[in-house]
Every structure is written in C-alpha cells, then in structure tokens.
ZASEKE-636125 format. One record per residue: residue number from 1; residue in one letter; y, x negated, z of N, C-alpha, C in turn. Coordinates in steps of 0.02 Angstrom, whole numbers, plus 50000, padded with zeros to 5 digits. Example, Ala and Ser with C-alpha at 12.3 -4.5 7.8 and 13.67 -1.06 7.14 Angstrom:
residues 2
+-----+------+--------+-------+-------+---------+--------+-------+--------+-------+-------+
| seq | type | nnorth | neast |   nup | canorth | caeast |  caup | cnorth | ceast |   cup |
+-----+------+--------+-------+-------+---------+--------+-------+--------+-------+-------+
|   1 |    a |  49716 | 49340 | 50390 |   49775 |  49385 | 50390 |  49835 | 49340 | 50390 |
|   2 |    s |  49888 | 49358 | 50354 |   49947 |  49316 | 50357 |  50002 | 49355 | 50394 |
+-----+------+--------+-------+-------+---------+--------+-------+--------+-------+-------+
end
This chain:
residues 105
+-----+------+--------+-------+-------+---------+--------+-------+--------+-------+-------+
| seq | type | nnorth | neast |   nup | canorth | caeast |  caup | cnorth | ceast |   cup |
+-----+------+--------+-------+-------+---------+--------+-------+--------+-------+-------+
|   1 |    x |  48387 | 50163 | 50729 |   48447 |  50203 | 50718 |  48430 | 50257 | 50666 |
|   2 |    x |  48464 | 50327 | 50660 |   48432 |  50386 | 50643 |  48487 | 50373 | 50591 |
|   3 |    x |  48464 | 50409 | 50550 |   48506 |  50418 | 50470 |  48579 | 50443 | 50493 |
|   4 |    x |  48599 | 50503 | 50540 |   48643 |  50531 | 50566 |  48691 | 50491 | 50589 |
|   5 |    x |  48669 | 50417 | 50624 |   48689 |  50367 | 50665 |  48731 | 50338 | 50603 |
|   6 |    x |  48708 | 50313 | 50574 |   48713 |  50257 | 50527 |  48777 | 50293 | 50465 |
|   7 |    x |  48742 | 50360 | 50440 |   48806 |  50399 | 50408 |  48884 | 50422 | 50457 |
|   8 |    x |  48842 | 50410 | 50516 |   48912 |  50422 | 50554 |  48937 | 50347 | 50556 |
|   9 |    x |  48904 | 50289 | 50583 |   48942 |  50234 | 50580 |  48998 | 50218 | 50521 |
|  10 |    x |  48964 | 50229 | 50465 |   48995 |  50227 | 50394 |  49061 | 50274 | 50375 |
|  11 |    x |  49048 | 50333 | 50428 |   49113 |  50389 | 50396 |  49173 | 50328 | 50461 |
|  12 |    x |  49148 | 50327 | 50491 |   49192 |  50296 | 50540 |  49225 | 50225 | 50518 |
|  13 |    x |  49172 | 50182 | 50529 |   49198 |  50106 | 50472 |  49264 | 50128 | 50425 |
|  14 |    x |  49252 | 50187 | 50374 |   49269 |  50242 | 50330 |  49342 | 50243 | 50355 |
|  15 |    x |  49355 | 50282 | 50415 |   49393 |  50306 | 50442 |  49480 | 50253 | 50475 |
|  16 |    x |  49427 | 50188 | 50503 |   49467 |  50154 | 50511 |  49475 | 50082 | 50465 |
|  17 |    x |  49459 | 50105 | 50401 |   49458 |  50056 | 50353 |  49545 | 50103 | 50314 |
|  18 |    x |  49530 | 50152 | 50315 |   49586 |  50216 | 50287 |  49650 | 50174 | 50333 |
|  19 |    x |  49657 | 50205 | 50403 |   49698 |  50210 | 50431 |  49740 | 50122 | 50409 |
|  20 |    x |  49696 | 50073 | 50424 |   49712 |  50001 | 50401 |  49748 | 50000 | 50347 |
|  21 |    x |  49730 | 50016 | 50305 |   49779 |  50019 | 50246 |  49835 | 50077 | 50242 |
|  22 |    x |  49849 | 50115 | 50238 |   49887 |  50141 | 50282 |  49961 | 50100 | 50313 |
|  23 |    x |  49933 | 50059 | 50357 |   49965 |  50022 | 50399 |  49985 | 49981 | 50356 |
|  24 |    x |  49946 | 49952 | 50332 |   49966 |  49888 | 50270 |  50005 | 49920 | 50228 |
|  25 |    x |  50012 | 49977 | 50196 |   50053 |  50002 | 50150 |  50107 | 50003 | 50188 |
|  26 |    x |  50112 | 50028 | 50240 |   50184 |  50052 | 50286 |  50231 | 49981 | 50308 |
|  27 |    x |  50179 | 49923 | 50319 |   50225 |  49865 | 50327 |  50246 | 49827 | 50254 |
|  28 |    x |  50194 | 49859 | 50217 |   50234 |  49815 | 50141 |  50300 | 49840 | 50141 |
|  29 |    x |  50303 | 49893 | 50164 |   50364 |  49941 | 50118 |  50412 | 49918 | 50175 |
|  30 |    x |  50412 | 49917 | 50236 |   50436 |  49886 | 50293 |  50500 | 49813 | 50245 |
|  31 |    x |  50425 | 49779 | 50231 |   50466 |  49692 | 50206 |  50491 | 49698 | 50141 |
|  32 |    x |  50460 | 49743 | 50113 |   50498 |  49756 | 50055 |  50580 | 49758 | 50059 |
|  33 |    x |  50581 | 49826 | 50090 |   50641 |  49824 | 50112 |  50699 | 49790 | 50161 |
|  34 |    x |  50660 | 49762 | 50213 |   50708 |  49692 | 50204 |  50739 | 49644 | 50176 |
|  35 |    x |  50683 | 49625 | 50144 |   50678 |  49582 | 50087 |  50754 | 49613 | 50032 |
|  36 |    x |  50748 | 49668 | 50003 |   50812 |  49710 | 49977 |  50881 | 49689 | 50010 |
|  37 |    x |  50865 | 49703 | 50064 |   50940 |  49725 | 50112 |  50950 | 49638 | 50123 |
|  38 |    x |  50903 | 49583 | 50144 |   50930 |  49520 | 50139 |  50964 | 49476 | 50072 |
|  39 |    x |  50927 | 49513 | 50012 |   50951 |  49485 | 49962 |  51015 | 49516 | 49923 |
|  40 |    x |  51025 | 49560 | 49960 |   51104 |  49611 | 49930 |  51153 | 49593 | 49999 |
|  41 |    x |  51127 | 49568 | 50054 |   51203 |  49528 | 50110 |  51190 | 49454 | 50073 |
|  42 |    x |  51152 | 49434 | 50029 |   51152 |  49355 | 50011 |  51192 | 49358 | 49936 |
|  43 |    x |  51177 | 49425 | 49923 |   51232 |  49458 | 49845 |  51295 | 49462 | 49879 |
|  44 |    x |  51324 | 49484 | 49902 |   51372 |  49511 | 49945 |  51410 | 49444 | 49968 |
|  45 |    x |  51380 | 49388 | 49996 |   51411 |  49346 | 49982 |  51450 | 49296 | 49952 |
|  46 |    x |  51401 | 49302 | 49889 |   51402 |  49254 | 49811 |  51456 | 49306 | 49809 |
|  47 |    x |  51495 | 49365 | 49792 |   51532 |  49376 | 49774 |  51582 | 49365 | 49803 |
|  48 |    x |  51587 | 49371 | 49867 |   51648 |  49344 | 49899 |  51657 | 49260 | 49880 |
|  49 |    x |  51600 | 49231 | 49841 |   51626 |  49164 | 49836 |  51665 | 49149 | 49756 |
|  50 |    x |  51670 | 49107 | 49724 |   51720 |  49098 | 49661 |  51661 | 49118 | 49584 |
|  51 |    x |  51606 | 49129 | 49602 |   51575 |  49153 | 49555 |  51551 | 49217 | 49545 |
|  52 |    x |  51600 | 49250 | 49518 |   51580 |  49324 | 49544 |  51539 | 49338 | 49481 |
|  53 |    x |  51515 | 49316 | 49430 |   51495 |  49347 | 49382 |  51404 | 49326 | 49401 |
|  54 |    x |  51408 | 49300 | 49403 |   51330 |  49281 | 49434 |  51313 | 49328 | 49491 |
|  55 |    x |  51358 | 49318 | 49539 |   51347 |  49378 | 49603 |  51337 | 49456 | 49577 |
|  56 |    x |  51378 | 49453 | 49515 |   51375 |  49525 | 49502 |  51313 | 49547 | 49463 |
|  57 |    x |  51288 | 49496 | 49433 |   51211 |  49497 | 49393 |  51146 | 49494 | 49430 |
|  58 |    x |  51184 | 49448 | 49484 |   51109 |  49476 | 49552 |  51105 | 49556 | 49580 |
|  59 |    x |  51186 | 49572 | 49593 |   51168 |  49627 | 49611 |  51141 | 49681 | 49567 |
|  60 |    x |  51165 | 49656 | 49514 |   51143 |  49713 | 49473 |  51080 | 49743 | 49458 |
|  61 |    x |  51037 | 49666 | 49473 |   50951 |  49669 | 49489 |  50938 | 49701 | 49549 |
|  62 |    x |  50994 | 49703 | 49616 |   50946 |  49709 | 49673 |  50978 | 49801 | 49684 |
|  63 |    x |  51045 | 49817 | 49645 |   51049 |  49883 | 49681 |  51002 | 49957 | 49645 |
|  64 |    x |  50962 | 49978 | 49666 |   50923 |  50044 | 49654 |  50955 | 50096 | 49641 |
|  65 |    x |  50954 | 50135 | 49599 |   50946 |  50187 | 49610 |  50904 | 50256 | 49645 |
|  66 |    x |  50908 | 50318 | 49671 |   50890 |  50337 | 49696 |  50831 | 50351 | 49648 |
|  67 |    x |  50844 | 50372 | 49591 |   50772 |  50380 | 49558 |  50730 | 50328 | 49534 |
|  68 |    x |  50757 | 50252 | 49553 |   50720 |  50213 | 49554 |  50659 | 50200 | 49619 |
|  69 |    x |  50701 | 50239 | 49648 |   50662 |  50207 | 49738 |  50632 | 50271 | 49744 |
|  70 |    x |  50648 | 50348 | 49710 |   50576 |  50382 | 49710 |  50519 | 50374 | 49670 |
|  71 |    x |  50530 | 50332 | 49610 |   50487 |  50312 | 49553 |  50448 | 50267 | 49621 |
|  72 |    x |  50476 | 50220 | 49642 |   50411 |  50154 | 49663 |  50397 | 50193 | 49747 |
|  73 |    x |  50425 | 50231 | 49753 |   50379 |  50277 | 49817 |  50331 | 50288 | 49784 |
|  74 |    x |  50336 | 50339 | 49722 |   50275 |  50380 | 49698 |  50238 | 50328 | 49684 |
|  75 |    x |  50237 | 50286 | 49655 |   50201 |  50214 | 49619 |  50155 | 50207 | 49698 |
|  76 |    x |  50196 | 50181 | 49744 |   50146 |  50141 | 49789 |  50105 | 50194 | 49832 |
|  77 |    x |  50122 | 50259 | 49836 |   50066 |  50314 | 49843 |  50018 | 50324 | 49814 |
|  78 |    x |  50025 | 50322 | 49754 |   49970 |  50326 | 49683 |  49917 | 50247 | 49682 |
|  79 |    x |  49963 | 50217 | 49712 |   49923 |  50146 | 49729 |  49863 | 50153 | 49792 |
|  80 |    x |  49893 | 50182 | 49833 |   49863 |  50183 | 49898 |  49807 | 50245 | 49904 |
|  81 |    x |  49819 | 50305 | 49868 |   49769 |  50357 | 49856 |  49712 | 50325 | 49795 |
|  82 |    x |  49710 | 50290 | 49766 |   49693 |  50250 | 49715 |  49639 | 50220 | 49755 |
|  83 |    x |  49676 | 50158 | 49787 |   49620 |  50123 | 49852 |  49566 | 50186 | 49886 |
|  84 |    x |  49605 | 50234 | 49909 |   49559 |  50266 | 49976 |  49509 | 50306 | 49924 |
|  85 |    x |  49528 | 50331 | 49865 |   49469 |  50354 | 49803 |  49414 | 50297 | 49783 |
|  86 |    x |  49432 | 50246 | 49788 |   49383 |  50180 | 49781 |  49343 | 50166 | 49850 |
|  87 |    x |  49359 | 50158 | 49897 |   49325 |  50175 | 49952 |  49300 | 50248 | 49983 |
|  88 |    x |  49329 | 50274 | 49962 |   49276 |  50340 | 49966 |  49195 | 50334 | 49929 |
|  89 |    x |  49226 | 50312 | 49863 |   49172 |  50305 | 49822 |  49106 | 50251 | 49849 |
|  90 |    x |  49136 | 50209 | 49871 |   49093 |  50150 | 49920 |  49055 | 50191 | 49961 |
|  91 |    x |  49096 | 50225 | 50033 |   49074 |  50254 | 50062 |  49003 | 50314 | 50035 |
|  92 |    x |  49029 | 50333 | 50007 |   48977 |  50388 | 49962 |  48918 | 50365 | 49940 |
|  93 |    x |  48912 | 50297 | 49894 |   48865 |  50245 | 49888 |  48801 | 50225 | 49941 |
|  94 |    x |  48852 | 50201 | 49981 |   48819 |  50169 | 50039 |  48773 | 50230 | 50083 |
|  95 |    x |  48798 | 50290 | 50094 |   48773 |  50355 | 50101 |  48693 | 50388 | 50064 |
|  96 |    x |  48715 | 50365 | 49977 |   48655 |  50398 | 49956 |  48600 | 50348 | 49945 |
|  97 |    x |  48617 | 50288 | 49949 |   48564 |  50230 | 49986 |  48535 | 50225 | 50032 |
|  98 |    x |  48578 | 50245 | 50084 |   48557 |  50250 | 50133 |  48481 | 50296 | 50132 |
|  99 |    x |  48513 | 50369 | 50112 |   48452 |  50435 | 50112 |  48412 | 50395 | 50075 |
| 100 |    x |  48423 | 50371 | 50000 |   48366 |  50342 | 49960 |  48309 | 50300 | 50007 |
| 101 |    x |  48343 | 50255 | 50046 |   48306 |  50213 | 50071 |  48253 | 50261 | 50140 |
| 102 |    x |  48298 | 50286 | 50156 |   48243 |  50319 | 50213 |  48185 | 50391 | 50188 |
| 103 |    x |  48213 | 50403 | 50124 |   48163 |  50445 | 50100 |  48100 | 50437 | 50075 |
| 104 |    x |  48093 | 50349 | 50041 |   48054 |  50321 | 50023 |  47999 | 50293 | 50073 |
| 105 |    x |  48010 | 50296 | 50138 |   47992 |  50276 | 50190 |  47944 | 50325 | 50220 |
+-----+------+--------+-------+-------+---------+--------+-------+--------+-------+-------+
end
C-alpha cells in the first residue's frame, strides 16, 4: 500500500470518526431533552399533588432559561470542536509517522 493509500485511509477513518460523533452529540442532546420535558410533566404533577412546595423546588431546578440553554448549546459545541481538534491532532500524528516511516526506508 502506497503512502497516498494509507494517508487517504486515515483522512477517511478521519472523516467518519467526525461524522460519528457528531451523531453522538446530536442524540445526547436528543435525551437530554427528553429527559427535561419528562422530568417537568413528573414536576407538573407533584404540583398538582398536596405538596406543592417541593414540586415547586424541582421545578425550579428543571425550568431554563433561554440564556441558560444558549450557554449549554455553546458549552456542548466547544465540547465537540474540542474532540474533532484532538482527533485532528491524532490524525496529523499518524500522518507524519507515517512519511517518517517510509522515508527511512
């Protein structure tokens, strides 16, 4: 296999190592937010029941604000560009090893 081969295997590996996470970020945020919306109809209940002061202290944990929920957008972007800068860097690695190794040859 030619150096060309092998740096292309790697941008590719690369490529759908990206997109994977990606995906994984998009379903966290998916259950995340379920997860939200189940625990504010399970708030929503407790208040309709005789303890409203407790119900009202859950909700108070579970309702967002809007500049809360653009804060942890930006957060889990900065998370996820974070990852693909760490694997880039891999990628890049594995690249100038690669040349190292076939130059020595």
């Amino acid at each position: 296999m030619t150096s060309d081969a092998l740096i292309e295997e790697i941008n590719s590996a690369y490529r759908r190592l990206s997109a994977a996470t990606e995906d994984l970020a998009r379903a966290d945020r998916e259950l995340a937010e379920h997860v939200r919306r189940i625990r504010l109809d399970n708030a929503e209940a407790i208040l309709e029941a005789r303890n409203e002061r407790t119900a009202s202290l859950y909700l108070d944990g579970l309702l967002d604000t809007d500049d809360h929920r653009r804060l942890e957008d930006i957060r889990a972007r900065a998370e996820l560009d974070h990852q693909h800068a760490r694997r880039e860097v891999d990628r890049l690695h594995l690249i100038v090893r690669l040349l190292e190794t076939r130059a020595r040859v």
